[in-house]
TORTITOR-85226 format. One record per residue: y, z, x of N, C-alpha, C in turn; residue in three letters. Coordinates in Angstrom, 3 decimals, always signed. Last residue first. Layout:
! TORTITOR-85226
node nv Y | nw Z | nu X | cav Y | caw Z | cau X | cv Y | cw Z | cu X | code Ala
...
This chain:
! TORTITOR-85226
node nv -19.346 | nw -142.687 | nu -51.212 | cav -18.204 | caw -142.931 | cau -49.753 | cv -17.232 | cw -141.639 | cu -49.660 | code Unk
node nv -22.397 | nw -142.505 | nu -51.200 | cav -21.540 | caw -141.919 | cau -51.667 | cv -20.502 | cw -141.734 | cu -50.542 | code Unk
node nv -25.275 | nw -142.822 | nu -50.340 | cav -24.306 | caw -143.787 | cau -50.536 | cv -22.629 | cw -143.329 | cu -50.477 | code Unk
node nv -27.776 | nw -141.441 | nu -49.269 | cav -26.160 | caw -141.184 | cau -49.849 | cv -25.773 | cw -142.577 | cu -49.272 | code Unk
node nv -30.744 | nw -143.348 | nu -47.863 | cav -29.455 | caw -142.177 | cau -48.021 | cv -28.479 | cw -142.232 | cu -48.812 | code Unk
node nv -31.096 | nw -142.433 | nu -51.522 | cav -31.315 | caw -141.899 | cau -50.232 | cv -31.644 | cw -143.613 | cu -49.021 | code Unk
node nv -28.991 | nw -141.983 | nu -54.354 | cav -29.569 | caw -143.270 | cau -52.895 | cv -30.005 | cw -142.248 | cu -51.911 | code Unk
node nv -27.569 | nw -140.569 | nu -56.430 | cav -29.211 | caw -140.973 | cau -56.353 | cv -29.808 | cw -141.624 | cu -55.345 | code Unk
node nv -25.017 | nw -139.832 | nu -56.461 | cav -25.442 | caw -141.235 | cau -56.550 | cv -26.744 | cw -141.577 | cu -56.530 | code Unk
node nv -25.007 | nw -136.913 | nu -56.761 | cav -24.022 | caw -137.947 | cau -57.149 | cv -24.595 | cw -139.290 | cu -57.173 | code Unk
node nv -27.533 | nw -136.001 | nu -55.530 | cav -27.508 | caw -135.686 | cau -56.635 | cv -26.260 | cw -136.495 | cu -57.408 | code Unk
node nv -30.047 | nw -138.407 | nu -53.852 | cav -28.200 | caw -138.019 | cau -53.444 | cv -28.237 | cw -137.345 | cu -55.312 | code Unk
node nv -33.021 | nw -138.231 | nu -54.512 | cav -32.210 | caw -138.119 | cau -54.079 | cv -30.763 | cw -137.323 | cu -54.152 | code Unk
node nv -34.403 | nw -136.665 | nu -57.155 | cav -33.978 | caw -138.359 | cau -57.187 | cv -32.922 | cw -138.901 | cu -56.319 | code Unk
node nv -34.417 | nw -134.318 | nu -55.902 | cav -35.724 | caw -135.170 | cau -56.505 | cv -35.590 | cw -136.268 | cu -56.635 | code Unk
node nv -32.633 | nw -132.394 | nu -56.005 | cav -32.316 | caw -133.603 | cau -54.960 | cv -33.704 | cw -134.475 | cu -55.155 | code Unk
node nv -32.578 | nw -130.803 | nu -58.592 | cav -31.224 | caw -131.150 | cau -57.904 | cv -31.237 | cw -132.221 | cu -56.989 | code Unk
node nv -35.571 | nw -130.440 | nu -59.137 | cav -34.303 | caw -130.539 | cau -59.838 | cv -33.093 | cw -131.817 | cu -59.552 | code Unk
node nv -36.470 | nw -129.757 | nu -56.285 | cav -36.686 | caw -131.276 | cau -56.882 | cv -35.552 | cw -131.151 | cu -58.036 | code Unk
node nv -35.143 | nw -127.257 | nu -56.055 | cav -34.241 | caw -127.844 | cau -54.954 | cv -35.155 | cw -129.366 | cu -55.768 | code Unk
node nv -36.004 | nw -125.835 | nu -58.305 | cav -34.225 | caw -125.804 | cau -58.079 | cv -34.455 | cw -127.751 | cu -57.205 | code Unk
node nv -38.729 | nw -126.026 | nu -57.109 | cav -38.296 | caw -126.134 | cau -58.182 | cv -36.504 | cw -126.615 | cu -58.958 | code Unk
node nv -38.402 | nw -124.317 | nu -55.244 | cav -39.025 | caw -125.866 | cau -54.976 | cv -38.647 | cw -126.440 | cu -56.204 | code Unk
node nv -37.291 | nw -121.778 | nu -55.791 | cav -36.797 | caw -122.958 | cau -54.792 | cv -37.342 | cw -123.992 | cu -55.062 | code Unk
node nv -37.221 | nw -120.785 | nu -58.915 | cav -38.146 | caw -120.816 | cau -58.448 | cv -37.381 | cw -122.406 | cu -57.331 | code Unk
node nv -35.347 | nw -117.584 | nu -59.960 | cav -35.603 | caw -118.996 | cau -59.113 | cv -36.308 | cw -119.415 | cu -58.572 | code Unk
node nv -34.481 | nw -114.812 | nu -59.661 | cav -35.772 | caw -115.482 | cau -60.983 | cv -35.723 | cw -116.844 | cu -60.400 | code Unk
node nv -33.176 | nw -113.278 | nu -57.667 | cav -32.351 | caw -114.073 | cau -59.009 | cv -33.369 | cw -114.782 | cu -59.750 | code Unk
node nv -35.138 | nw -112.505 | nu -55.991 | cav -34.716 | caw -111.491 | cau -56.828 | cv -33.696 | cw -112.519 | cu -58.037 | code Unk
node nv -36.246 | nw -115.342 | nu -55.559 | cav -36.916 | caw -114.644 | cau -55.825 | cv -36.090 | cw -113.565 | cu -56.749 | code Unk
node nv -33.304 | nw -116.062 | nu -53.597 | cav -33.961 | caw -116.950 | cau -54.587 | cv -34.950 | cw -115.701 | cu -56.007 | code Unk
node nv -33.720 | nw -114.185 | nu -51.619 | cav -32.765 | caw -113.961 | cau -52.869 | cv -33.063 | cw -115.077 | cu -54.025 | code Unk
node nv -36.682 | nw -115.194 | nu -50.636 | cav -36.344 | caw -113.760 | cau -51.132 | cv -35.075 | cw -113.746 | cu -51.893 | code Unk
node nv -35.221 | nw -117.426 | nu -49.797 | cav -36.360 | caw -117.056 | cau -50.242 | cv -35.989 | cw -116.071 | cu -51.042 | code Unk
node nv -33.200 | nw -116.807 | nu -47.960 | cav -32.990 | caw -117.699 | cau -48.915 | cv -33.655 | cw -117.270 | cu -50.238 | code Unk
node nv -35.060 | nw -115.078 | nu -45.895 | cav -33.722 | caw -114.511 | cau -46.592 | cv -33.325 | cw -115.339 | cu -48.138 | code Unk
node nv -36.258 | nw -117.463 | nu -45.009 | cav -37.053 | caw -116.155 | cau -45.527 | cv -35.829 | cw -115.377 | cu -46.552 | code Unk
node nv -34.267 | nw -119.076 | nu -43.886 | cav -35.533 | caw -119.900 | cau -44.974 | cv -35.810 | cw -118.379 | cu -45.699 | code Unk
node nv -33.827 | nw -117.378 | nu -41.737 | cav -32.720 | caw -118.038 | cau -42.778 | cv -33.163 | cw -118.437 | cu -43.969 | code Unk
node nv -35.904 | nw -117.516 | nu -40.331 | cav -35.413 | caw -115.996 | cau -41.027 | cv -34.724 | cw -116.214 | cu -41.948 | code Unk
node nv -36.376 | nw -119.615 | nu -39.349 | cav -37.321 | caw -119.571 | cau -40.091 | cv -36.874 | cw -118.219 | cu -41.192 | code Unk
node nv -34.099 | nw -120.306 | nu -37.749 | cav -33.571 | caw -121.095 | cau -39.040 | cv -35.323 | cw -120.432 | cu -39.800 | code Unk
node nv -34.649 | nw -118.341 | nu -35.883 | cav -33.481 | caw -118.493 | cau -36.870 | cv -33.655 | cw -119.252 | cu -38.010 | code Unk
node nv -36.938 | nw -119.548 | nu -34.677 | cav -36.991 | caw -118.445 | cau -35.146 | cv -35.702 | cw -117.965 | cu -36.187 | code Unk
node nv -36.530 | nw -122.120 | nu -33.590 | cav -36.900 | caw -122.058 | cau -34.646 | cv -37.024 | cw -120.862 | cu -35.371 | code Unk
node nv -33.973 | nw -121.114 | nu -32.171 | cav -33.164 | caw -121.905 | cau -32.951 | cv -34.640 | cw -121.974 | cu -34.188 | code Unk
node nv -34.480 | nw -120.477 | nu -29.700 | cav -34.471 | caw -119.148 | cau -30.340 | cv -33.852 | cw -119.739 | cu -31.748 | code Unk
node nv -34.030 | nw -122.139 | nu -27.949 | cav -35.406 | caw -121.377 | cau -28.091 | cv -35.469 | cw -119.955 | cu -28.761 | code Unk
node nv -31.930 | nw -123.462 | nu -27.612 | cav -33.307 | caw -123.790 | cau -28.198 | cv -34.506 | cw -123.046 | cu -28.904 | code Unk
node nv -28.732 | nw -122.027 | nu -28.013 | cav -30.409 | caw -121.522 | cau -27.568 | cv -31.528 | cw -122.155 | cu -27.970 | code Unk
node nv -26.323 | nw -123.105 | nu -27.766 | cav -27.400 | caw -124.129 | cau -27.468 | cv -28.695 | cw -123.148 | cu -27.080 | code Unk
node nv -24.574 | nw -121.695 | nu -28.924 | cav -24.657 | caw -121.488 | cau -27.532 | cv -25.660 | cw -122.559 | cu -26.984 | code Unk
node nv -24.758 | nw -122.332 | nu -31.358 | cav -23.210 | caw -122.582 | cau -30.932 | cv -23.354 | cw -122.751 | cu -29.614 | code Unk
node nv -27.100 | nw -121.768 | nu -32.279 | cav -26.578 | caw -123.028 | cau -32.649 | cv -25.569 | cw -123.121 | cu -31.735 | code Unk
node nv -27.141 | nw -118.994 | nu -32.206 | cav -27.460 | caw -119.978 | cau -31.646 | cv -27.518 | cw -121.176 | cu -31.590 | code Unk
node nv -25.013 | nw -118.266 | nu -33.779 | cav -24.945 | caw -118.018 | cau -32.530 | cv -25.661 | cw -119.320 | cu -31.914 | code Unk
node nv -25.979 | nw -119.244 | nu -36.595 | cav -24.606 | caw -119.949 | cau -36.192 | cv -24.763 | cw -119.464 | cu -34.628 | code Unk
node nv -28.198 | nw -117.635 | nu -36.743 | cav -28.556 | caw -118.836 | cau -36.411 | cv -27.380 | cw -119.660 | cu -35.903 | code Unk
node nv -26.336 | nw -115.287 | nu -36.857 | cav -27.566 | caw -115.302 | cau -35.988 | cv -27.943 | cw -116.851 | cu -35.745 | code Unk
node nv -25.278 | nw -116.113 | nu -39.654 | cav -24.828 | caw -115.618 | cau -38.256 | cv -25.354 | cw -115.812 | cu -37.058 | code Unk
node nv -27.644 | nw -115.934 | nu -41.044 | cav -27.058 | caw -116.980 | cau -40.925 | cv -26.004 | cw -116.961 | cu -40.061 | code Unk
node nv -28.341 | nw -112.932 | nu -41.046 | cav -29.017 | caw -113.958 | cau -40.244 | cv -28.805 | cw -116.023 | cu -39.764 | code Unk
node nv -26.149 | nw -112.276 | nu -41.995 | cav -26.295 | caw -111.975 | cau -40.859 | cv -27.296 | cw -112.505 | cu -40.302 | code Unk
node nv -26.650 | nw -113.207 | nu -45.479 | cav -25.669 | caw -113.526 | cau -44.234 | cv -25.691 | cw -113.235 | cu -42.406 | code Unk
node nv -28.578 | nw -111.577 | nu -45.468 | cav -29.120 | caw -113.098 | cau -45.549 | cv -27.735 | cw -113.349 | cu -44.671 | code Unk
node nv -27.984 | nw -109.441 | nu -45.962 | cav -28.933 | caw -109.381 | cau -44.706 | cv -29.062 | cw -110.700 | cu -44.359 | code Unk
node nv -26.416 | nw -109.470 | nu -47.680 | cav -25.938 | caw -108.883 | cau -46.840 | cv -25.739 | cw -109.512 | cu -45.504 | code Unk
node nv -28.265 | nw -109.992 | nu -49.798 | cav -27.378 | caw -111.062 | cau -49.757 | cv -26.512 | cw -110.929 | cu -48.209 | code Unk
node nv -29.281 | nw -107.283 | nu -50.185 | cav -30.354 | caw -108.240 | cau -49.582 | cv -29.433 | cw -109.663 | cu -49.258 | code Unk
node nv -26.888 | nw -106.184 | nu -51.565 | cav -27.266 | caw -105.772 | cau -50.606 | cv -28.567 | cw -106.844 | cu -49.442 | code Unk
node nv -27.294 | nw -108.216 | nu -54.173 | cav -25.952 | caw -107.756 | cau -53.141 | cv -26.091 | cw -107.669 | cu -51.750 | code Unk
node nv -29.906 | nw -107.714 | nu -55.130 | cav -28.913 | caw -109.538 | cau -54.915 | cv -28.130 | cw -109.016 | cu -53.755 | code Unk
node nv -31.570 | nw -105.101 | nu -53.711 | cav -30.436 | caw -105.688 | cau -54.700 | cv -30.332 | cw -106.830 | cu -54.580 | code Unk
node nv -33.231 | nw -103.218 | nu -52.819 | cav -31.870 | caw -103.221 | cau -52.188 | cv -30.921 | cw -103.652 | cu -53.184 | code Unk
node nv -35.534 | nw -103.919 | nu -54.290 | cav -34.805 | caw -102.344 | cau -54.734 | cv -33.411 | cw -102.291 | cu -53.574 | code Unk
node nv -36.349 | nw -106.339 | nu -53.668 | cav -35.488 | caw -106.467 | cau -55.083 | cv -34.705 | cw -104.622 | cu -54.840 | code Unk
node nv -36.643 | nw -106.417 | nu -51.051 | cav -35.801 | caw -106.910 | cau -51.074 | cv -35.041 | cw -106.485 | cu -52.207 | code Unk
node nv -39.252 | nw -104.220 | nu -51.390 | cav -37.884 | caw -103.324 | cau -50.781 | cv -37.027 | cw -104.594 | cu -50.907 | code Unk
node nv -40.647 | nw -105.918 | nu -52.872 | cav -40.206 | caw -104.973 | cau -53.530 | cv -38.982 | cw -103.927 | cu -52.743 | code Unk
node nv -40.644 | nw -108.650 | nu -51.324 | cav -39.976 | caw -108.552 | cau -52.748 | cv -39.875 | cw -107.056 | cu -53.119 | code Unk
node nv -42.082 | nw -109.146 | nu -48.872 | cav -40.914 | caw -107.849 | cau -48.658 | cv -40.111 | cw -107.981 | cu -50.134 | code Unk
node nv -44.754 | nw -110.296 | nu -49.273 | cav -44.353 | caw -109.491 | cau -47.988 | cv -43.158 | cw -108.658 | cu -48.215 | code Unk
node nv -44.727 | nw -111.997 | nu -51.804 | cav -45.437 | caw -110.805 | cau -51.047 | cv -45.407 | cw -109.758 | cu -50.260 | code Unk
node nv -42.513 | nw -113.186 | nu -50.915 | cav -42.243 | caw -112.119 | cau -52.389 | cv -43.430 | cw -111.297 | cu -51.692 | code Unk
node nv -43.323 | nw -114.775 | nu -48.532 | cav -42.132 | caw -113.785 | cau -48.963 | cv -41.946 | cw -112.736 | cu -50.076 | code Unk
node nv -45.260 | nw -116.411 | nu -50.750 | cav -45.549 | caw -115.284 | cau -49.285 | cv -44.622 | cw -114.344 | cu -48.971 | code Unk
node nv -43.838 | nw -117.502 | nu -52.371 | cav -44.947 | caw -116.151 | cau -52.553 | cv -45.068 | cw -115.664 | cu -51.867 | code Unk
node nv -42.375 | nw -118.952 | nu -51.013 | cav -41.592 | caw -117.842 | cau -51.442 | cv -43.044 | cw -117.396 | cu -52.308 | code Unk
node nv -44.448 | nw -120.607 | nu -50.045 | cav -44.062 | caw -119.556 | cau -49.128 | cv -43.192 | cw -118.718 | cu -49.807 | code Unk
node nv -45.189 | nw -122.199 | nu -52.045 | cav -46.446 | caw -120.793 | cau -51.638 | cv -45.328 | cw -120.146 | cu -50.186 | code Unk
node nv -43.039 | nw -123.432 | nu -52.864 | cav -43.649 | caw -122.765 | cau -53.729 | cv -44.489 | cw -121.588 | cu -53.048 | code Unk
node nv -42.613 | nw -125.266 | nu -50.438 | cav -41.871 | caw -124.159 | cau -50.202 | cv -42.271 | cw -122.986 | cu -51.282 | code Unk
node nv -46.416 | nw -125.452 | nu -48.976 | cav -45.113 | caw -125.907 | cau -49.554 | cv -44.312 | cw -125.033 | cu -49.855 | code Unk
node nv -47.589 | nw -125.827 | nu -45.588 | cav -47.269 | caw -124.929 | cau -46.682 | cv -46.115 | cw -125.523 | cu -47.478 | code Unk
C-alpha cells in the first residue's frame, strides 16, 4: 500500500469523528500514541513496537488529512531528492 491509499483508508475509517474533534483535539490523541510508542521503545517491547509505530502512522495520517495535506505528497516534496539540505542520500551534511 502506498502512503496516498492509506491516508484514504484512514480518512475513510475515522475522518469524520477525527475532523469534528479538531487539529487540536485529534493532535491530543496523536501525542499519546507517540507516548505509547516512546514506552515501548524504552522498555524493549518488540512486540508491541509494530502496533505502535502503525497507530503513530494512523494519527499522522488523519491530522495530515484534517490540515488538507496530502503525506505522500509533502513527504516526495521535501525528501524526493533526498537529504532536503544537501540532496545525498545518505546525508552528507556534516
Amino acid at each position: 500500500m502506498h502512503l496516498k491509499e492509506f491516508q484514504r483508508l484512514i480518512e475513510d475509517i475515522y475522518y469524520e469523528k477525527d475532523n469534528a474533534r479538531g487539529l487540536a483535539g485529534t493532535h491530543m490523541w496523536f501525542c499519546e500514541e507517540v507516548g505509547e510508542l516512546t514506552r515501548a521503545l524504552r522498555r524493549g517491547q518488540q512486540d508491541e513496537l509494530e502496533g505502535e509505530f502503525a497507530d503513530v502512522l494512523a494519527w499522522l495520517s488523519t491530522l495530515a488529512s484534517i490540515a488538507g495535506i496530502d503525506l505522500e505528497q509533502a513527504a516526495n516534496k521535501k525528501y524526493g531528492r533526498g537529504c532536503p539540505r544537501c540532496e545525498a542520500t545518505p546525508c552528507t551534511c556534516g
